[in-house]
C-alpha positions, 0 to 999 in steps of 0.5 A: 403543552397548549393552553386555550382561552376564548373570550366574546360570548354574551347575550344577544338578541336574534339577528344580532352579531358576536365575534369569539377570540381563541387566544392560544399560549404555551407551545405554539409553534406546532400547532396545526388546524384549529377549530370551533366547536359548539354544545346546545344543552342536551345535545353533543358537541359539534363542529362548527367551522375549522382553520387549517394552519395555512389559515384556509377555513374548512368545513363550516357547519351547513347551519352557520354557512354564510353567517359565520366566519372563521379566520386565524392570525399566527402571529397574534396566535389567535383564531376568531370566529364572526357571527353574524344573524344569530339565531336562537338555535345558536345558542351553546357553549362555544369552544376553541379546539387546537391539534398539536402533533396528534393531540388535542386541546379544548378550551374552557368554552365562552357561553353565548345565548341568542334570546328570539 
């Protein structure tokens, strides 16, 4: 089992920056990519920029490329997730997402809200 905890969300206003945390426990050592995922009000929840285990970001949503970064530490069992030049639309519950051997694990999710 694979447990996710995120942290970093907030209040912030547009053009502003937050850095998300994914601290991940249990059984660590099998887990493969990692992900953020993010869920606007009324809307489906959607990829926004993935990690592959050899720490190789993949796949950032066309919306958040050039100002969100993904990155992963193995070591600290961590992925973190740098946004910077927030806008309003980024406003979501974000979540921390982790495959482990063909099973998928979510995070809670850390609220952020970018206010124009």
């Amino acid at each position: 089992q694979v447990q996710l905890a995120e942290s970093g969300g907030g209040l912030v206003q547009a053009g502003g920056s937050l850095s998300l945390s994914c601290l991940a426990s249990g059984k660590t050592w099998t887990i493969g990519g990692m992900a953020w995922y993010r869920q606007a009000p009324g809307k489906e929840r959607e990829m926004v920029a993935r990690i592959t285990r050899g720490r190789i970001p993949k796949d950032y949503l066309d919306s958040v490329k050039g100002r969100f970064t993904i990155s992963r530490d193995n070591d600290k069992n961590t992925i973190g997730l740098q946004m910077n030049s927030l806008r309003p639309e980024d406003t979501a519950v974000y979540y921390c997402y982790a495959s482990d051997r063909g099973l998928d694990y979510w995070g809670q999710g850390t609220r952020v809200n970018v206010s124009a």
